[in-house]
C-alpha positions as CSV (number, residue, x, y, z in Angstrom):
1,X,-27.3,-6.9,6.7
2,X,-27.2,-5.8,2.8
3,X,-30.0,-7.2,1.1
4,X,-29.0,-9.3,-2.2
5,X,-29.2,-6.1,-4.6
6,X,-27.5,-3.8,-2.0
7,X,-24.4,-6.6,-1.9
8,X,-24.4,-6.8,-6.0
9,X,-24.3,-3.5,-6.5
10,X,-21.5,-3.0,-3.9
11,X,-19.5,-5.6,-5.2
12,X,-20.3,-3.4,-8.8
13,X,-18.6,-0.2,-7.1
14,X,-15.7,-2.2,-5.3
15,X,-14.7,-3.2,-9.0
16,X,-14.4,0.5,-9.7
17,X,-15.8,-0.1,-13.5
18,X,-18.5,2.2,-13.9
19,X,-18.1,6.0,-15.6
20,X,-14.3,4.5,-16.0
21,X,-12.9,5.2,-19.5
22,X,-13.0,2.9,-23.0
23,X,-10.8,0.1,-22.5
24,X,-9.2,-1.5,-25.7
25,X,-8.5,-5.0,-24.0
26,X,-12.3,-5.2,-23.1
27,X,-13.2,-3.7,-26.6
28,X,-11.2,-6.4,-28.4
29,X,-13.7,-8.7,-26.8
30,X,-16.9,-6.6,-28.1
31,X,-15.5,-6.4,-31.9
32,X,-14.7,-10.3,-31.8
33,X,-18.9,-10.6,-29.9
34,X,-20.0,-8.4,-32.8
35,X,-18.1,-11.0,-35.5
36,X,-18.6,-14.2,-34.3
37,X,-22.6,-13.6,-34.1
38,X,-22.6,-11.6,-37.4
39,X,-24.4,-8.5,-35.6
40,X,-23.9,-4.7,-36.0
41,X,-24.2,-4.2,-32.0
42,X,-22.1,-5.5,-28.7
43,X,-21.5,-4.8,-25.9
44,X,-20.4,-5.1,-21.8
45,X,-23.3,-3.6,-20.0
46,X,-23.2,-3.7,-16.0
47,X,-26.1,-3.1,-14.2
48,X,-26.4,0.0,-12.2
49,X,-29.3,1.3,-9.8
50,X,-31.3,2.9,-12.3
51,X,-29.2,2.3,-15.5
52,X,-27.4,-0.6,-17.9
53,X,-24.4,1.2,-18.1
54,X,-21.7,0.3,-20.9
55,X,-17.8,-0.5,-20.0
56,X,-17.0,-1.1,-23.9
57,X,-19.4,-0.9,-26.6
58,X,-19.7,-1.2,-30.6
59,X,-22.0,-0.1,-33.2
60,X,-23.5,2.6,-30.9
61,X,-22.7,6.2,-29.7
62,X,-24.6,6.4,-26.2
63,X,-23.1,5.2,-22.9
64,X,-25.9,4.2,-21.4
65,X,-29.4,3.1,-21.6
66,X,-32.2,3.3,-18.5
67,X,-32.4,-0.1,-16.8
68,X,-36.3,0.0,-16.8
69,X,-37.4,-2.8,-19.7
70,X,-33.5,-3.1,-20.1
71,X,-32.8,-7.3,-21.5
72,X,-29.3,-6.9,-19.7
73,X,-31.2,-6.0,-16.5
74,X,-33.0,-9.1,-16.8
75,X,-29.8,-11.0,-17.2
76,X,-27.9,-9.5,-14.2
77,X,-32.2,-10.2,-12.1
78,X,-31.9,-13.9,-13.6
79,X,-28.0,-14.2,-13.7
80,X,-28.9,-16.8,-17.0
81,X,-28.6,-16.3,-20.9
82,X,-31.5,-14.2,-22.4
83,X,-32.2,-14.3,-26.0
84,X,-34.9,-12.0,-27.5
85,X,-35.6,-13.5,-31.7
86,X,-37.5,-10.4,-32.1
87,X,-38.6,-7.4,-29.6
88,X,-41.5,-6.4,-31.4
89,X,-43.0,-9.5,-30.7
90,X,-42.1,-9.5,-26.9
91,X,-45.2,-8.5,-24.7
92,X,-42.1,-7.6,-22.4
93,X,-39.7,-5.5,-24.3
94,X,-41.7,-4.5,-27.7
95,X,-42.1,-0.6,-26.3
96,X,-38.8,-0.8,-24.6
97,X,-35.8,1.9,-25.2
98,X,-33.8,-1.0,-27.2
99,X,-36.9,-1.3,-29.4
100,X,-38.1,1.8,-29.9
101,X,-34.2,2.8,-31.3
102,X,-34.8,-0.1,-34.1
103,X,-33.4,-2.8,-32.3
104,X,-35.0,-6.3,-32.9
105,X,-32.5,-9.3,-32.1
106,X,-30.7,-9.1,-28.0
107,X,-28.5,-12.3,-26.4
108,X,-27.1,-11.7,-23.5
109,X,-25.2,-14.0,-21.0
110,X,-24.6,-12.9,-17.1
111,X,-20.8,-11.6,-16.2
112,X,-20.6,-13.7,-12.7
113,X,-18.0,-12.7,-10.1
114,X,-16.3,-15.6,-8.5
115,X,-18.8,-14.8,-5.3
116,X,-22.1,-15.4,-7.5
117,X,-23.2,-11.6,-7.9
118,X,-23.8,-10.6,-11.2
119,X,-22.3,-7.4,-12.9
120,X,-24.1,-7.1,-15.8
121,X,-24.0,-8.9,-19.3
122,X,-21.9,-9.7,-22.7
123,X,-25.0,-8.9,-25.3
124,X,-24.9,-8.9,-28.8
125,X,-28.0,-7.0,-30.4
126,X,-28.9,-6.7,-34.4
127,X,-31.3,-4.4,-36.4
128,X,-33.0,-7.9,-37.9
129,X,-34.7,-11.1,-35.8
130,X,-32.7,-14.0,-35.7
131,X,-32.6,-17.2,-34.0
132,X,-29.5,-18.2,-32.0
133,X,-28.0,-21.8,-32.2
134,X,-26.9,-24.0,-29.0
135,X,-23.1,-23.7,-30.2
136,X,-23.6,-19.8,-30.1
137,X,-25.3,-19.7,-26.6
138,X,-22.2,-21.7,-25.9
139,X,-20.0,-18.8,-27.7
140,X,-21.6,-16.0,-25.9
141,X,-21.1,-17.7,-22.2
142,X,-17.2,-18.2,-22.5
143,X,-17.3,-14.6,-24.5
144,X,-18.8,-13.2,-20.6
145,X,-15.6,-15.7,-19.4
146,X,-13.6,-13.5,-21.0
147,X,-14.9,-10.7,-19.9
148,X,-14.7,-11.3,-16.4
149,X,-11.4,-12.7,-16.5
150,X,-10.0,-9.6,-17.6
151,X,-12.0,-7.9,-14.7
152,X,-10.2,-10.2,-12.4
153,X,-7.0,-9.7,-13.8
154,X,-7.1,-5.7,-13.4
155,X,-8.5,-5.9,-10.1
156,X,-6.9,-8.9,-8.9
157,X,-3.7,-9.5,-10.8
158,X,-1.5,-6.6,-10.6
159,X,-3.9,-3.8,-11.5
160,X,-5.2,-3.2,-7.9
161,X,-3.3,-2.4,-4.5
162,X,-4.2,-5.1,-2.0
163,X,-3.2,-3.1,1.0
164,X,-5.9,-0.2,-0.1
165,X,-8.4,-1.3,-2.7
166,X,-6.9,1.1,-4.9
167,X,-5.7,1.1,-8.5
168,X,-1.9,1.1,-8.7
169,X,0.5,2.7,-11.1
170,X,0.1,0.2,-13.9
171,X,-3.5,0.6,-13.9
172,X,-3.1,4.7,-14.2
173,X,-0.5,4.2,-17.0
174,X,-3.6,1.8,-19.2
175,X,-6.1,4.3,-17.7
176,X,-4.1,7.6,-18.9
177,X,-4.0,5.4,-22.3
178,X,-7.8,5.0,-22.7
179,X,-8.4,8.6,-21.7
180,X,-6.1,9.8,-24.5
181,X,-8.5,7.1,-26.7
182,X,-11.6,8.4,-25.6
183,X,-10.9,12.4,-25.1
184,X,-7.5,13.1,-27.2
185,X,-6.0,16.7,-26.7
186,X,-7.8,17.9,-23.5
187,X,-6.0,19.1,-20.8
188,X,-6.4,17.8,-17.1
189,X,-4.6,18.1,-14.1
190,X,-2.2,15.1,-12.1
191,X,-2.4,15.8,-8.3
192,X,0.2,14.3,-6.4
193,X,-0.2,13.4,-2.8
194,X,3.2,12.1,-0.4
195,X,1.3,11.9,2.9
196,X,4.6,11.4,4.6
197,X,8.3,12.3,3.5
198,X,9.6,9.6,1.7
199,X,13.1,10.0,3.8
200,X,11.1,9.7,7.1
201,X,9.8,6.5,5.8
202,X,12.3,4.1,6.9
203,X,12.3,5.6,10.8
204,X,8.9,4.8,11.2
205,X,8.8,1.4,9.5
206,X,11.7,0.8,12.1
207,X,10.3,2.5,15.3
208,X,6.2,1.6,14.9
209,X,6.7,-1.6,12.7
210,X,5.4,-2.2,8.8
211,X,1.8,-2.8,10.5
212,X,1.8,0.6,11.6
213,X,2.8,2.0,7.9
214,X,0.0,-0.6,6.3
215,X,-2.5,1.5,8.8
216,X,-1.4,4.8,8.1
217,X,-1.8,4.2,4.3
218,X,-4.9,2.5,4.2
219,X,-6.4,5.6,6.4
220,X,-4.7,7.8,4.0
221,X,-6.5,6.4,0.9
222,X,-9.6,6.2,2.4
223,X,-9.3,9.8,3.7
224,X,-8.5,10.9,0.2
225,X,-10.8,8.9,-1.7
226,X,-13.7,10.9,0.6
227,X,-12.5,13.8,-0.1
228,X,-12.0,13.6,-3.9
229,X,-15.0,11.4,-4.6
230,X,-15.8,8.7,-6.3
231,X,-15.6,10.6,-9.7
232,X,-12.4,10.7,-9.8
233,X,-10.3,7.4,-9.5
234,X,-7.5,7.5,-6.6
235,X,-4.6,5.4,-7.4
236,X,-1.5,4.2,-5.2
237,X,1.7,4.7,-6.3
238,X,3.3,2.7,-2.8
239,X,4.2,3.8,0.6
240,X,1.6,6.8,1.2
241,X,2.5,8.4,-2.4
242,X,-1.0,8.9,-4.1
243,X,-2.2,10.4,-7.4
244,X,-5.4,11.2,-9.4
245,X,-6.5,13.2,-11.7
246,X,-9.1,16.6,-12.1
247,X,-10.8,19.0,-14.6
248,X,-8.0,21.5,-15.8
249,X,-8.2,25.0,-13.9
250,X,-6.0,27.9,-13.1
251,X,-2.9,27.0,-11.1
252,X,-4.5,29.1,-8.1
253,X,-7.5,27.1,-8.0
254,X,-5.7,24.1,-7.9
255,X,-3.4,25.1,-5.3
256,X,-6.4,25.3,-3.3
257,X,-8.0,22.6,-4.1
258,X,-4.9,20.5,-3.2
259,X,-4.8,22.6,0.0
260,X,-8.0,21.3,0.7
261,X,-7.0,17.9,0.6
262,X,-4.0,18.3,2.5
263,X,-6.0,19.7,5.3
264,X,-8.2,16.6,5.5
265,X,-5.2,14.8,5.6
266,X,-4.0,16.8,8.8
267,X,-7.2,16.5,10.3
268,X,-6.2,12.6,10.2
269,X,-4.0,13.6,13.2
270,X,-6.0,16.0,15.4
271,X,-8.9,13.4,15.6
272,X,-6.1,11.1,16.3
273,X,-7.0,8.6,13.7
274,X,-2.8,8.5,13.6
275,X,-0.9,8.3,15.9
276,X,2.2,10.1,14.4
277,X,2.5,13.5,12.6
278,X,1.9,13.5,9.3
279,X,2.9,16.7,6.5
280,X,1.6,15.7,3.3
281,X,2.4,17.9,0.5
282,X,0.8,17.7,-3.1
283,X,2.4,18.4,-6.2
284,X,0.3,19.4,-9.2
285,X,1.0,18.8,-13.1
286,X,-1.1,20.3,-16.1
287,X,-1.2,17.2,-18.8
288,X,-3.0,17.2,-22.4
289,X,-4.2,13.6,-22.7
290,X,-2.5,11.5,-25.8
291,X,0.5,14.0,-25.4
292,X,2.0,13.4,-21.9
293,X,3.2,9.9,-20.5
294,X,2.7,8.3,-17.3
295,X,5.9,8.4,-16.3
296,X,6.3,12.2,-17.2
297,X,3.5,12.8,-15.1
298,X,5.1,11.0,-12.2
299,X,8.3,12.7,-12.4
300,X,6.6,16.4,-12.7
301,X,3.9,16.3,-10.3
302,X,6.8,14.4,-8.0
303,X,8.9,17.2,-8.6
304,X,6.4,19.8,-8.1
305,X,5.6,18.1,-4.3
306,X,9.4,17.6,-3.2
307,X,9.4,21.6,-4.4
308,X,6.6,22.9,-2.7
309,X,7.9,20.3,0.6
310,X,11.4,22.3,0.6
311,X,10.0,25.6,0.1
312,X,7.8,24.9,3.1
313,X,4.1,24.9,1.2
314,X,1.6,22.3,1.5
315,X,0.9,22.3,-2.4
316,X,2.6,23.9,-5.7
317,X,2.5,23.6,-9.2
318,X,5.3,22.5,-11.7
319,X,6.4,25.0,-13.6
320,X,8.7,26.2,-16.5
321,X,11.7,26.6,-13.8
322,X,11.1,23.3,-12.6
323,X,11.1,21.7,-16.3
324,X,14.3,23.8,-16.8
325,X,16.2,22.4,-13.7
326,X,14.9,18.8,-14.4
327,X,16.4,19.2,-17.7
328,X,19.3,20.5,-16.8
329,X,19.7,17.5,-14.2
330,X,19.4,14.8,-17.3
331,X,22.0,16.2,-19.1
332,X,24.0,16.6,-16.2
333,X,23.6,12.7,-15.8
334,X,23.1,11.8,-19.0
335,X,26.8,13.8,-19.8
336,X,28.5,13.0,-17.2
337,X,30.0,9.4,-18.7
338,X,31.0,11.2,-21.7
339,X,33.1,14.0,-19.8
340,X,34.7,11.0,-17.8
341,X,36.0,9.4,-21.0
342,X,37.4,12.7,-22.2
343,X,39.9,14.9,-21.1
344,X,38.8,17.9,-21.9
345,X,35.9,18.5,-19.3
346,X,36.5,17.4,-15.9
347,X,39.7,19.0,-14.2
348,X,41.0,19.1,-10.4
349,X,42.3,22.8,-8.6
350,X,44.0,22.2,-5.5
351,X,43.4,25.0,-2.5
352,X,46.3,25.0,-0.4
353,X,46.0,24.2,3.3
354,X,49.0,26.1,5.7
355,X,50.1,25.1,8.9
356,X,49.1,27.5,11.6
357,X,52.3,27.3,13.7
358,X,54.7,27.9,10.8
359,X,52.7,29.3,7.8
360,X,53.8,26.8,5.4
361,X,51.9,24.6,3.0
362,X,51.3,21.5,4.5
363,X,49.4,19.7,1.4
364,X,46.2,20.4,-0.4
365,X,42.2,20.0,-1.5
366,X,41.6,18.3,-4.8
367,X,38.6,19.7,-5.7
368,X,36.8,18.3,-8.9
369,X,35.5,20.8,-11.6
370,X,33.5,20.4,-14.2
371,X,33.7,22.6,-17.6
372,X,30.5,21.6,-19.7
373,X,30.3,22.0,-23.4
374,X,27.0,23.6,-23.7
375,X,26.3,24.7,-19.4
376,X,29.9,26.3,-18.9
377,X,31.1,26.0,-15.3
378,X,29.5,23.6,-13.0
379,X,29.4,23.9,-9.0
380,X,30.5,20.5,-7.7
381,X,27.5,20.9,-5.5
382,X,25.2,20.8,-8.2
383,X,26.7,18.0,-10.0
384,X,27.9,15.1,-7.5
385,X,24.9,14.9,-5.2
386,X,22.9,13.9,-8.6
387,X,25.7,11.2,-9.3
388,X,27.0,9.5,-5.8
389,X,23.9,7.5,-5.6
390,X,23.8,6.2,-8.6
391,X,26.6,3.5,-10.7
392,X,28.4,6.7,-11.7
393,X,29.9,7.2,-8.7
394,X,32.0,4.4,-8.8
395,X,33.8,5.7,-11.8
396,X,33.8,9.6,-10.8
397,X,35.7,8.8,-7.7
398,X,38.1,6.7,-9.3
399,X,38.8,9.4,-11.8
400,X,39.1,11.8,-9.2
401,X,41.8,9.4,-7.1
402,X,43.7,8.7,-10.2
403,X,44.3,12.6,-11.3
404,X,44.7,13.4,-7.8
405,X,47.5,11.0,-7.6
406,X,48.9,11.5,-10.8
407,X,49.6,15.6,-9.4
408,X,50.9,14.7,-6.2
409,X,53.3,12.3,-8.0
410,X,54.5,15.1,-10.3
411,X,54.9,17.4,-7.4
412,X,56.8,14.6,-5.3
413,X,59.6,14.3,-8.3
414,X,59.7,17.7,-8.2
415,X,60.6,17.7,-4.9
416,X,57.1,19.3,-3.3
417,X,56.3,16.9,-0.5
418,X,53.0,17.7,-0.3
419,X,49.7,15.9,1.1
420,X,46.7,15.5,-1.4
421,X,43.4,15.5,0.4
422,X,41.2,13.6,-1.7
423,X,37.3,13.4,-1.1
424,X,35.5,10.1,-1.5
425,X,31.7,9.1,-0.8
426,X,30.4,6.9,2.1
427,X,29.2,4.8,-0.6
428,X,33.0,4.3,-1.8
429,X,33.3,2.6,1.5
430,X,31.3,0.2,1.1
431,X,32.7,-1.3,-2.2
432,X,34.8,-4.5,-1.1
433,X,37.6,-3.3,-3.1
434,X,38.6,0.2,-3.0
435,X,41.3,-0.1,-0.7
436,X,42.5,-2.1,-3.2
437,X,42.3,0.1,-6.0
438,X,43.2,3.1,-3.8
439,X,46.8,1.3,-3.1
440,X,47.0,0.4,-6.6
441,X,46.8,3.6,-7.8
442,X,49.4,5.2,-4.9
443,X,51.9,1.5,-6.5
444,X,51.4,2.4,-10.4
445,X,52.1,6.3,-9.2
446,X,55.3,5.3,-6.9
447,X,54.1,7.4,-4.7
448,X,53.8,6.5,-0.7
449,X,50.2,6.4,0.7
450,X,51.6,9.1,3.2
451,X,51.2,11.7,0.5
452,X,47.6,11.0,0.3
453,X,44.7,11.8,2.2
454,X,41.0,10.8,2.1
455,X,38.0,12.9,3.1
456,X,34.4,11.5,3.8
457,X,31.6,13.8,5.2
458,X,30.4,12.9,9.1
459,X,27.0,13.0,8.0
460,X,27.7,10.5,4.9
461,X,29.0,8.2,7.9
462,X,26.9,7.7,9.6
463,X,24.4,4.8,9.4
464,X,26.9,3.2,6.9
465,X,28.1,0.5,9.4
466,X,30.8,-2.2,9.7
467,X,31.6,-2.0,5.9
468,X,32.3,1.2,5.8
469,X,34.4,1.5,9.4
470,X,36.3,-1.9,8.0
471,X,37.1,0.3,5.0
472,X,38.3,2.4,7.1
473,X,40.4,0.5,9.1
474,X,41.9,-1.2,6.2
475,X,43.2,2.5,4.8
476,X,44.5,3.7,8.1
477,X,46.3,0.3,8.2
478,X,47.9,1.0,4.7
479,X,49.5,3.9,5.8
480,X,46.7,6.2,4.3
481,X,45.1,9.2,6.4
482,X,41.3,9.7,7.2
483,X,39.6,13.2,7.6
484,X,36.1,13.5,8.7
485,X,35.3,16.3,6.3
486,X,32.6,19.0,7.6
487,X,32.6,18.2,11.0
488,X,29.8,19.7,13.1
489,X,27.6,19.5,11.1
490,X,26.4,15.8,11.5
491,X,23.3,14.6,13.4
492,X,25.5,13.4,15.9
493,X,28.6,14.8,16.1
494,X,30.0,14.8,19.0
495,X,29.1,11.4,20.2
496,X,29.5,10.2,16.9
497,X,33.3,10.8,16.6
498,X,35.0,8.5,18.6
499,X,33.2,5.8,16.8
500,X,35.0,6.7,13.3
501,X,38.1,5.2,12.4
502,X,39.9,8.6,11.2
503,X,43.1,10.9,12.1
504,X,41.8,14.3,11.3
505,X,38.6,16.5,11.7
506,X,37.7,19.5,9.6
507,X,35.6,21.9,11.3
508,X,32.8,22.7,8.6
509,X,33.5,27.1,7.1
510,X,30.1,27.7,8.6
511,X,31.1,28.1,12.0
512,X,34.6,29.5,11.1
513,X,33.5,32.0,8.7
514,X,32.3,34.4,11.6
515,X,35.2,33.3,13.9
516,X,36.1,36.7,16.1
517,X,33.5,38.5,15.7
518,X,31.1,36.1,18.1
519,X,31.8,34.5,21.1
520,X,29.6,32.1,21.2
521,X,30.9,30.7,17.9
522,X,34.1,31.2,19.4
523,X,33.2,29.2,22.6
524,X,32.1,26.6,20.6
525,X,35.2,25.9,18.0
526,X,37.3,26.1,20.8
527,X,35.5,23.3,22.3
528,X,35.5,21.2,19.6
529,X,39.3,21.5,18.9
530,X,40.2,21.0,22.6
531,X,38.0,17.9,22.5
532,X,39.1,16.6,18.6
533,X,42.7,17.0,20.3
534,X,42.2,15.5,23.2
535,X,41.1,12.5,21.5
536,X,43.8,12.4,19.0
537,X,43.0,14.4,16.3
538,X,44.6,16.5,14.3
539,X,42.2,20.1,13.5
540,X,41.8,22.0,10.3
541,X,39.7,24.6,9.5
542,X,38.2,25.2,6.4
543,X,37.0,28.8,5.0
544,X,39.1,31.1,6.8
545,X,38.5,34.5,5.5
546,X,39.4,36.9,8.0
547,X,43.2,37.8,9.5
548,X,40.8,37.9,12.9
549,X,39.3,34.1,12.2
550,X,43.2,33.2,11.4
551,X,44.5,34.4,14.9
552,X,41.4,33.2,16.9
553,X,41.9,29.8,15.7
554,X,45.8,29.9,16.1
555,X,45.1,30.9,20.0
556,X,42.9,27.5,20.3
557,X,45.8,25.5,18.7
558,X,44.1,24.7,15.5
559,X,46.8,23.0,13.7
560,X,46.1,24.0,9.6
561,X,43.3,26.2,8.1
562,X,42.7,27.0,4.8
563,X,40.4,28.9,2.9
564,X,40.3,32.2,0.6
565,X,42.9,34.6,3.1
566,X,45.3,32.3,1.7
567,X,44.6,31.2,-1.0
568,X,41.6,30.0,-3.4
569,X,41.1,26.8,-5.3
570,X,43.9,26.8,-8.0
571,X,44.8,24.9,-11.2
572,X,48.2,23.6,-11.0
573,X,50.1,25.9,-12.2
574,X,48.7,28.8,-10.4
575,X,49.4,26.6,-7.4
576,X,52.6,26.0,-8.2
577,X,53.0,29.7,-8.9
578,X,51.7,30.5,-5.3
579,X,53.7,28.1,-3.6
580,X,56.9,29.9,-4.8
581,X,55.4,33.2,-4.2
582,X,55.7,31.5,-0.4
583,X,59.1,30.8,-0.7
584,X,60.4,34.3,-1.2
């Protein structure tokens, strides 16, 4: 069992105060000590194996003094108010460090933790003697009151992760803040640590349990908190997502120092201290204290780890390139409402899809486009996986149905009976009215929800649920037709089909692209349309670029293709060109 000082000064290090930064909200306390008692000199000194070490001081430069004939030692020893008139006439403390720097006058009053031990003191010190008076004694205990309150309140009260022991993100952002106080300009470096992928999160909270999680991050912290020791502060951002800070070096260096890390981390597994595989991955972030926010260093060294996870590395640095595309992705989002309310960014082409029995155009893809003032052309697959989880999506789909409609109601009074295949998100489905607004949009047009046609992804599908299948339903019930878009390449596909409420499949371009020249690939498209058919299903295949692909797929019975043998995406008047060019 700890003997009484071993337990005090344990409780000291669980606090995680000492050789921590200035703070301002303990230095407020020190300035208002150094008023109220009229003294050029205060201080919070804790009490530390061989040292009286200072959280927030005034009227002095050094840190710390020894804790050998130390008044504030003799505070924390006594855990009552000491008051000193004058050193020099102490048999105790007249050769002591305090006095030999000049000091005559010290109070101090214990800093008590709810449990009894004592920290340290609240001391006010002066260059002359002085008496102190029982309404100041009475000042300088509810001064230490303060002070430990707001030692509670970080580590109690929202500055300290119950599950680990561990600062949390509010308490790097104040800590960043003092650092930038205490050391302005100099660089450091943010390290980054996701023990486990944040998407495989939810399948283990659902197949081991939230205890399980709980386990896996408390080992985690205490696994990093060895490694990186107790010099630098480890603080837990939630789930197993940790980050602390170390000296600036070379990229290279810190790639291997995080590499390092990571492999303790591992080691977590092969001494089965978990009972699951982890792969952490650490991102890494060069800052310049007082010149780089919390949150920017979140979102860098994030992005630098989600980087290095998808180029298969355990650690990397961000870099200029990473800046650049995190750039480019806020102005993509940030831009995005203003091209919606214009007309003169966002347009639709429309790739034609044929019948394979009779070579005739059937209907065809709207495909959104996006013509950026200051980027130029943007791929649709760089811009709409930023914005379909986020409120944007809501609108971008609707603008995408309305246009789409608005064509196919033009081509329908021009006598062009054509069928608009329109793509919407799984999370379109699950908003309570968009069948709703779908119809109203086909009423306003005149058009008849036959001429439409609505495409989610297989993979979008799935795990959506009864919403989105009641969706579903409700559309096939107006009259409206449902293609599983990309089919084949879902985690389930196969077995997943006959469970979504839909009237055609599209077999994804990456296994028609090759179609003819493997037959393998060709084995397994023609299994796929015989089953889609058997089922009731109607087949198209998208990205046919070969006359060989074309004929393969009308022996099988595919019943439309389309892709760039026939035709690429077009604006409508091109299209419109194309389909006369078909006519002749």
């Amino acid at each position: 069992m700890k003997n009484p000082e071993q337990a005090r000064l344990f409780a000291l290090e669980q606090l995680n105060l000492l050789d921590t930064t200035p703070s301002e909200s303990f230095d407020r306390i020190t300035r208002m000590a150094s008023q109220l008692f009229g003294v050029p000199i205060s201080a919070v000194s804790l009490t530390d194996t061989n040292r009286q070490w200072f959280k927030s001081r005034v009227g002095v430069d050094h840190q710390e003094i020894p804790r050998e004939k130390a008044p504030c030692a003799a505070v924390c020893d006594s855990a009552e108010i000491v008051v000193i008139p004058d050193m020099l006439d102490s048999n105790v403390y007249q050769d002591s460090h305090l006095a030999n720097t000049g000091i005559r006058f010290y109070a101090g009053a214990p800093l008590t933790t709810r449990e009894g031990q004592t920290l340290g003191a609240m001391c006010v010190l002066g260059r002359e003697p002085r008496e102190v008076t029982e309404q100041e004694r009475a000042t300088l205990v509810d001064l230490a009151a303060m002070v430990m309150s707001q030692i509670e309140l970080q580590h109690a009260f929202g500055r300290v992760d119950p599950l680990t022991g561990l600062a949390n993100s509010g308490q790097f952002d104040e800590d960043l803040q003092d650092l930038a106080l205490d050391a302005p300009g100099e660089r450091r470096a943010a390290l980054f640590t996701e023990v486990v992928e944040a998407s495989k999160l939810s399948d283990l909270h659902r197949t081991m349990g939230p205890a399980f999680l709980d386990e896996l991050t408390r080992v985690s912290a205490q696994c990093l908190q060895e490694a990186i020791g107790r010099d630098s502060p480890l603080y837990h951002l939630g789930g197993c997502k940790f980050i602390h800070l170390v000296s600036a070096d070379s990229d290279a260096r810190l790639v291997d120092h995080a590499l390092r890390l990571r492999k303790n981390l591992m080691d977590l597994e092969s001494a089965r201290e978990v009972p699951v595989q982890v792969q952490p991955v650490i991102g890494i972030t060069s800052i310049l204290l007082g010149e780089t926010t919390s949150s920017d260093i979140l979102r860098s060294a994030h992005a630098a780890s989600l980087d290095a996870r998808q180029m298969g590395k355990g650690a990397g640095a961000f870099s200029s390139a990473l800046e650049e595309r995190f750039q480019r992705r806020s102005m993509l989002l940030s831009d995005i409402g203003r091209a919606l309310d214009g007309d003169d960014e966002l347009y639709l082409v429309f790739q034609p899809r044929v019948s394979v029995a009779t070579g005739f155009c059937q209907g065809a893809e709207a495909l959104l486009r996006w013509r950026h003032p200051v980027l130029g052309e943007v791929s649709p697959a760089e811009f709409i996986p930023l914005i379909e989880n986020t409120p944007m999506a809501r609108s971008l789909t609707a603008w995408v149905v309305c246009r789409a409609i608005h064509q196919a109601a033009l081509w329908h009074r021009q006598g062009k009976k054509l069928r608009i295949s329109i793509n919407v998100s799984a999370t379109n489905l699950e908003e309570a009215d968009f069948t709703q607004r779908v119809l109203a949009e086909l009423h306003q047009a005149r058009l008849p929800s036959s001429a439409i046609e609505l495409e989610v992804t297989e993979s979008a599908l799935i795990g959506k649920g009864e919403a989105a299948a009641s969706r579903l339903n409700e559309l096939i019930a107006a009259g409206i037709l449902i293609a599983i878009d990309d089919f084949g390449t879902g985690y389930s596909s196969l077995s997943y089909l006959h469970e979504i409420p839909a009237n055609i499949v599209k077999i994804d371009r990456c296994f028609i692209t090759h179609l003819g020249e493997d037959a393998r690939t060709q084995s397994l498209v023609g299994s796929m349309i015989g089953m889609a058919h058997e089922l009731g299903y109607s087949v198209v295949a998208e990205g046919v670029e070969s006359e060989a692909a074309l004929a393969c797929l009308g022996r099988m019975g595919c019943n439309e293709v389309q892709g760039y043998l026939l035709a690429k995406p077009l604006l409508p008047g091109a299209f419109e060109a194309w389909l006369a060019e078909q006519a002749l």
